[in-house]
N, C-alpha and C positions, 0 to 999 in steps of 0.2 A: 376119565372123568369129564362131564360135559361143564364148561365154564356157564356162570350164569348168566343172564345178562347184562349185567354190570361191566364185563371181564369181555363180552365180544370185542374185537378187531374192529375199528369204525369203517366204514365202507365209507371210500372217497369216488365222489361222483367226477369221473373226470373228463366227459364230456355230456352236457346237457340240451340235443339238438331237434329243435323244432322245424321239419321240412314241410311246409305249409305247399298244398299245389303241386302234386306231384307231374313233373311234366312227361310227355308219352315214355320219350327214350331213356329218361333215368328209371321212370316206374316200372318199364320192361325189363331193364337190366336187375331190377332190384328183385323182379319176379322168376327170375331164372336160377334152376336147380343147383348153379353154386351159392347162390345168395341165399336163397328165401326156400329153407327145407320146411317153414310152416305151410303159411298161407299167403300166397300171395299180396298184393298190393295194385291196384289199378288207378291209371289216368286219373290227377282231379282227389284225390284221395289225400289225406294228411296224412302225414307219419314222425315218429319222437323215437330218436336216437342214441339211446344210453349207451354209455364206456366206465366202466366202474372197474376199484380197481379194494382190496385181490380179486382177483377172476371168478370165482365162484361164490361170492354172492351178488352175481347178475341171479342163481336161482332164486334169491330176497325176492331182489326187482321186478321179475317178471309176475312174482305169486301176490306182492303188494299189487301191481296194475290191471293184475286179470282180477282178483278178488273183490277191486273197487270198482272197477268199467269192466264186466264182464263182457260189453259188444266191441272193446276193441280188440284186434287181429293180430297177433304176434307172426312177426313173418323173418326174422331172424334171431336167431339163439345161437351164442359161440361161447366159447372159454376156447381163447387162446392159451399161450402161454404164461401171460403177466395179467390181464384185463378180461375182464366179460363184456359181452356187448349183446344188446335187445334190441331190436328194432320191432316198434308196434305200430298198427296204423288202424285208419277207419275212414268212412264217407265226412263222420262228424266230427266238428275243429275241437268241438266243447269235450267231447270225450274221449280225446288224445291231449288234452290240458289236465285234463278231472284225475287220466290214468297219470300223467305227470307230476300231478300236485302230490298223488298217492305214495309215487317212489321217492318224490322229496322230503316228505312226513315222515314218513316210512323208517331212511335211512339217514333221517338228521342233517339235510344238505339242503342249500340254497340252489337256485339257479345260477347265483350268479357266483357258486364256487367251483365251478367247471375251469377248465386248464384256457387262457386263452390262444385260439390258432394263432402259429407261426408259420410263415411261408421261407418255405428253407431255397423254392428253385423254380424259374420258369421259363422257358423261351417257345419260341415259334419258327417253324422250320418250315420256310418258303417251298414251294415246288417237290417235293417228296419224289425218290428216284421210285422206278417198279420194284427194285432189290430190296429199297427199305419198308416198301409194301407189303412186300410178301412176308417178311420176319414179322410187322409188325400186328398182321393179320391171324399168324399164327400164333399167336400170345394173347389175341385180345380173346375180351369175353363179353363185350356188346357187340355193333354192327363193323363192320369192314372201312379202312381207309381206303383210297383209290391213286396212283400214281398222279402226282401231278399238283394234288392239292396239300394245303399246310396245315402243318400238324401241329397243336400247343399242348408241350406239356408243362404240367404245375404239380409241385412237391410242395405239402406241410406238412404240419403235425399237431395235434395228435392226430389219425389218423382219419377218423372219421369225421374230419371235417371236409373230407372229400366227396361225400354225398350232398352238403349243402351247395358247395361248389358246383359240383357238377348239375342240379339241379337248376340253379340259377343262372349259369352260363347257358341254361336252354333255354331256358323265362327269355332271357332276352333276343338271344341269338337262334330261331327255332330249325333253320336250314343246317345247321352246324349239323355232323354225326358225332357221335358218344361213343368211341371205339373201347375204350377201357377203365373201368373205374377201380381202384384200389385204395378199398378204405376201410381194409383191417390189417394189425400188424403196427411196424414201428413209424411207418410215415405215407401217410395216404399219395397217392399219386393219380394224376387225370390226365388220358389221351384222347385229346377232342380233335375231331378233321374238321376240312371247310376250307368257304374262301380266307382269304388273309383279310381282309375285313370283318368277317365273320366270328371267327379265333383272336381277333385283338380286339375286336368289341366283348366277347367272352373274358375274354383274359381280366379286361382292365375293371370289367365289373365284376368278378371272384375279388380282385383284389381291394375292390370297395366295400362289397360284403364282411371277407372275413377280417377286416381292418374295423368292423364296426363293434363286430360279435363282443361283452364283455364275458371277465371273467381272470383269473388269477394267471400272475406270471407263471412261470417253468421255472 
């Protein structure tokens, strides 16, 4: 027997992420066949980050945002295990806002009821052996670190606050490479190369960013 509406499960929006300016080497990684099975994402393009939780009514979300802004571009669809996650984007800022405002209407949630990031882990690893090169080459799933240069990794959660991160660790720092983004699952993680200036000017502004983000304890 179908429950009516009354009687649905409330969908809790548990991350509500706004990536304004997509920079070259996130919107590449975002646009590669394990991310982005829709439509890709290019350079300079906006994109909104939904994590909804139970899992499968991200199908809500995605049918409230295409239904209201039919020109925005769906370029990830998932049902993990516990969460659903959408990622939508477009050229236009107003109508990746317009399809935002849809799923918040939509699904009875604020922006500002999203989980706020917690940074669970980060360090910077000086000088990078060829050994640790090579492992870390073969895991990644953006561009390649190279021996010699330092590596910053950063752990939070929820998970997909690692695409804001990693975006804006390139806003600022553009030399830097993007070896790996991991930001679905139970804690997002970011392997960024570069000089040690580079990676710690990165670092220290994620950690300004997502120290700003609001949004409800854990």
């Amino acid at each position: 027997m179908v429950a009516p509406e009354t009687e649905r499960i409330r969908t809790q929006i548990r991350v509500y992420l706004l990536v304004e300016d997509l920079q070259r080497q996130f919107a590449a990684y975002l646009g590669t066949p394990t991310r982005a099975r829709g439509y890709p994402p290019y350079e300079g393009e906006h994109a909104l980050i939904v994590e909804v939780s139970p899992a499968l009514a991200i199908e809500r979300v995605i049918d409230l945002a295409l239904r209201a802004v039919p020109g925005v571009q769906p370029g990830i669809l998932y049902v993990e295990r516990q969460f659903g996650v959408l990622e939508i984007h477009s050229a236009s800022l107003d109508e990746v806002r317009r399809a935002g405002e849809a799923i918040l209407a939509g699904t009875g949630n604020r922006a500002e009821d999203q989980l706020r990031p917690r940074v669970l882990f980060h360090d910077i690893i000086t000088d990078i052996t060829d050994q640790h090169a090579v492992i870390l080459n073969r895991n990644r799933q953006a561009s390649m670190i190279l021996p010699g240069q330092s590596l910053l990794v950063y752990e939070m959660t929820p998970a997909l606050f690692a695409a804001v991160a990693a975006n804006e660790a390139e806003r600022v720092a553009p030399g830097l490479t993007v070896v790996d983004v991991q930001m679905i699952g139970a804690a997002g993680r970011l392997y960024i190369g570069g000089s040690t200036d580079e990676v710690t000017v990165a670092r220290d502004h994620i950690t300004t960013v997502l120290s700003a983000i609001e949004g409800q304890e854990h």
